[in-house]
C-alpha positions in Angstrom: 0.0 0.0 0.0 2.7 2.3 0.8 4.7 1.8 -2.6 1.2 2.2 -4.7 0.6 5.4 -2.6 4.2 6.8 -3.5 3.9 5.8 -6.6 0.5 7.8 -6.6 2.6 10.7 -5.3 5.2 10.8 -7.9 2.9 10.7 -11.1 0.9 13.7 -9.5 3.9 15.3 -9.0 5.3 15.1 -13.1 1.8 15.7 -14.1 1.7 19.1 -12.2 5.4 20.1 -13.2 5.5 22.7 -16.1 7.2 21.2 -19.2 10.5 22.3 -20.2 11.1 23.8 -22.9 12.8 23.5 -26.3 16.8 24.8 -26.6 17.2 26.6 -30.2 20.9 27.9 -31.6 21.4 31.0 -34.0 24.3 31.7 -35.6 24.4 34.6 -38.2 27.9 33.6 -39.6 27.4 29.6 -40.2 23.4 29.0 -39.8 20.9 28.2 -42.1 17.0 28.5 -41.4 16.8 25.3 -43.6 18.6 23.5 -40.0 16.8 22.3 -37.2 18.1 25.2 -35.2 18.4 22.2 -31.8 22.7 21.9 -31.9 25.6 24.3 -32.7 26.0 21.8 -35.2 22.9 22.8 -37.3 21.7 26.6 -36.1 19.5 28.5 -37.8 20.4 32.1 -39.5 18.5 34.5 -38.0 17.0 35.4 -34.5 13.6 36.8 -36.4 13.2 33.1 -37.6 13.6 31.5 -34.0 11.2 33.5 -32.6 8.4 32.2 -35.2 9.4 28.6 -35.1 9.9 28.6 -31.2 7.6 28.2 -28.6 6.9 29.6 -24.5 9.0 28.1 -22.4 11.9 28.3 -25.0 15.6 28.9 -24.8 17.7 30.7 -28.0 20.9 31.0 -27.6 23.2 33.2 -29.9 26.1 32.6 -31.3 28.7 35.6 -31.8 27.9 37.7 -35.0 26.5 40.4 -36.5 22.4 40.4 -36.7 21.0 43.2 -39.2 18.8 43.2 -42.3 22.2 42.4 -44.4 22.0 39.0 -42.7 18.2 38.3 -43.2 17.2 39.9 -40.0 13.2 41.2 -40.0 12.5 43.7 -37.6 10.5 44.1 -35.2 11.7 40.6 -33.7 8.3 39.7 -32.2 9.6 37.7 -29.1 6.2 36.7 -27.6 6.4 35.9 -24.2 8.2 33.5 -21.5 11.2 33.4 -24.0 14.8 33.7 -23.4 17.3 35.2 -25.8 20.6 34.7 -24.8 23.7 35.9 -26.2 27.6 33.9 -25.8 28.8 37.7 -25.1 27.6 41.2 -25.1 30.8 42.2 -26.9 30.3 39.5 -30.2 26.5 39.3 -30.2 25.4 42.2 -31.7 21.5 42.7 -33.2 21.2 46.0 -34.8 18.0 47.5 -36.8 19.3 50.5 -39.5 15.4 50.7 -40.2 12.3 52.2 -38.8 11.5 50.0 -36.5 12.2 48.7 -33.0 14.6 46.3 -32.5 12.6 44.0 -30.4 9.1 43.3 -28.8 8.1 41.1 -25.7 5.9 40.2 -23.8 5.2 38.5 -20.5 8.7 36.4 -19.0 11.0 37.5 -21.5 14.4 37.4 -20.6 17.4 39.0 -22.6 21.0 38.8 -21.7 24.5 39.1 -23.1 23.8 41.2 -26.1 24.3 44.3 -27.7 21.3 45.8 -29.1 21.7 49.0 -31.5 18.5 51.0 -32.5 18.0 54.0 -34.8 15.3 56.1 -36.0 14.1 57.3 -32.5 12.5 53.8 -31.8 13.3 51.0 -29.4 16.4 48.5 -28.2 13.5 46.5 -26.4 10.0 47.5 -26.3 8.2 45.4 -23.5 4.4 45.1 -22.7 4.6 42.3 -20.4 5.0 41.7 -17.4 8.6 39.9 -15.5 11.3 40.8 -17.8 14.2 40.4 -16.8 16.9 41.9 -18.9 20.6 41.5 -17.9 24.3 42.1 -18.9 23.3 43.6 -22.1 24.6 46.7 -24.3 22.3 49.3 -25.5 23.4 51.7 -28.8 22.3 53.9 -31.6 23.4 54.9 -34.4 21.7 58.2 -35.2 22.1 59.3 -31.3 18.3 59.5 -30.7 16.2 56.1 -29.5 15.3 54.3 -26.3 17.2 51.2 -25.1 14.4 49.5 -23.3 11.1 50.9 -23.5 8.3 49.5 -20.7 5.3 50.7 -21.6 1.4 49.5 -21.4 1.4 46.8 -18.9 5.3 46.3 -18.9 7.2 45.6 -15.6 10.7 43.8 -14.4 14.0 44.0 -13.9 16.9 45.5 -15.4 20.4 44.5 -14.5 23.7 45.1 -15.0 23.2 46.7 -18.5 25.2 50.0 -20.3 23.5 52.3 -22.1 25.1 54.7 -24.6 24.2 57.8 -25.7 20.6 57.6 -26.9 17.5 59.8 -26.6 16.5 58.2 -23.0 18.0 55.0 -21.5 15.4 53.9 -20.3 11.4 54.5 -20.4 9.0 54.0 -17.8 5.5 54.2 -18.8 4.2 51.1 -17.6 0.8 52.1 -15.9 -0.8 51.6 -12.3 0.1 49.4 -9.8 3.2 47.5 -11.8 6.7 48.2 -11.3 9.9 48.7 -12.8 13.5 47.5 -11.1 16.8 49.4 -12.2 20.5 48.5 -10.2 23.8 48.1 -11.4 23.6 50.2 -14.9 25.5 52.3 -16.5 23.9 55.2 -18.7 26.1 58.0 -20.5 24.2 60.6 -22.0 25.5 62.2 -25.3 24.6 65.9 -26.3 21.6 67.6 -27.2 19.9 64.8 -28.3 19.8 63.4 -24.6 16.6 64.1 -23.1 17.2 62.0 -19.9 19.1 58.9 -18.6 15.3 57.3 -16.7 12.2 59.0 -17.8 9.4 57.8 -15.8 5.8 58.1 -17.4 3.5 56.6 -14.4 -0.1 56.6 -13.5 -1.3 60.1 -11.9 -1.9 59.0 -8.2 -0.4 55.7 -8.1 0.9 54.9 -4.9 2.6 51.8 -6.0 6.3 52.2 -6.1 6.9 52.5 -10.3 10.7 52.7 -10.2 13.3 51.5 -8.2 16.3 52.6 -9.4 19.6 51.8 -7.1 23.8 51.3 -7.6 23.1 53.2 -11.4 26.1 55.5 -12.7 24.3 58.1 -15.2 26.6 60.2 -16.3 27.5 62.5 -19.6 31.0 63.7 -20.7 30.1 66.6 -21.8 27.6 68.8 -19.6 24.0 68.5 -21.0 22.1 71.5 -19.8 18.8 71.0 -20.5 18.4 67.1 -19.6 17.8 65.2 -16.6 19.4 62.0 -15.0 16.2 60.8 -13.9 13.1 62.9 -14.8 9.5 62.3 -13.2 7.0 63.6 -15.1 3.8 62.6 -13.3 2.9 64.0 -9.8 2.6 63.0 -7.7 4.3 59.5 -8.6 6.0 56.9 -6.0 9.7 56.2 -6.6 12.8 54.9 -5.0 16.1 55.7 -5.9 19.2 55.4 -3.7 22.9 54.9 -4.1 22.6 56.3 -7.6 26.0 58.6 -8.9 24.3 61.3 -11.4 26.9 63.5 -13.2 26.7 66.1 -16.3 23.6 66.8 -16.3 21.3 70.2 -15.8 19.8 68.5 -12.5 20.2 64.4 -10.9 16.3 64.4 -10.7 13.5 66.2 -12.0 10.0 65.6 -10.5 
């Protein structure tokens, strides 16, 4: 009786586990989306293929190279949601868009880390509407000095670790709506010229009492001094927000509210 009722126990138990998912490899230098994308042996091309042939729960992992339109790259990559994208090394994974569009999209439990993500056209690194991201030890760029790196906005929340940020528009934008909240420690943000408007721009709810931001250990700073912009600027009031331990430097005031 007490082996059937273990027994019992432990098929419960795999029945109520979440299944794991799938592991996928990109490689823009030696894949091919003709592969079966599951080995380094046989990746697929581009990430904008994996994220239409994989499913929740999924793993891609990318190989160093250079991912752009040149390489077969369609932007917006439409991540989806509960979907990591992870890179071998912010400094040899690099996905950059040249055209009008952002570079990616998620939703709910996405996860990005190790990469270098270069926008242009004013638009977005990482434009999230979901809920638990977690984005970590990646590299945000432009190239036409405007942009956002990682844009939360319309139901987007999570946390941001250990990423730089260079000399776009805003580093960050923090729209994300009542009652969700937005985690910000260990990044570094350098503002460029004019065409900074601030390092952490925070967009909430008017009233919210629910703490939008927490921003802590951040180094936002700008080589040259930027007169009109602000390290962290708070644009609705009133608006619930914690920031502590953060070094703020070039800029016409540390933060605006």
């Amino acid at each position: 009786m007490k082996k059937l009722l273990l027994t019992s126990a432990v098929i419960f138990l795999l029945a109520c586990a979440p299944a794991l998912g799938a592991t996928y490899y990109v490689d823009a230098v030696n894949g091919d989306n003709l592969n079966n994308g599951t080995a380094t042996e046989t990746p697929w091309k581009t990430i904008s293929y994996s994220a239409t042939n994989s499913a929740s729960g999924d793993i891609i992992n990318v190989l160093p190279g250079l991912y752009n339109s040149a390489n077969g790259e369609k932007f917006p990559i439409n991540m989806g949601g509960t979907k990591e994208v992870v890179g071998t090394d912010p400094n040899s994974c690099t996905v950059e868009c040249s055209a009008a569009n952002d570079v990616f999209r998620a939703t709910l439990n996405a996860t990005f880390r190790n990469l270098t993500v270069t926008t242009n056209n004013s638009l977005n690194g990482i434009y999230i509407t979901g809920i638990n991201a977690n984005i970590n030890n990646c590299i945000f760029r432009t190239v036409d000095g405007y942009g956002t790196g990682i844009n939360f906005q319309s139901g987007g929340a999570g946390n941001v670790t250990n990423c730089q940020m260079y000399r776009l528009g805003y580093s960050m934008f923090v729209s994300s709506g009542a009652g969700l909240q937005v985690q910000v420690t260990y990044c570094t943000m350098e503002g460029a010229d004019s065409s900074t408007y601030a390092g952490i721009y925070v967009n909430g709810a008017s009233g919210d009492t629910a703490n939008l931001l927490i921003a802590r250990y951040n180094y936002i700073y700008s080589t040259t001094f930027l007169g009109s912009s602000q390290g962290i600027q708070i644009t609705t009031n009133p608006c619930v927000a914690t920031m502590e331990y953060n070094s703020i430097i070039g800029y016409y005031s540390g933060v605006q509210n």
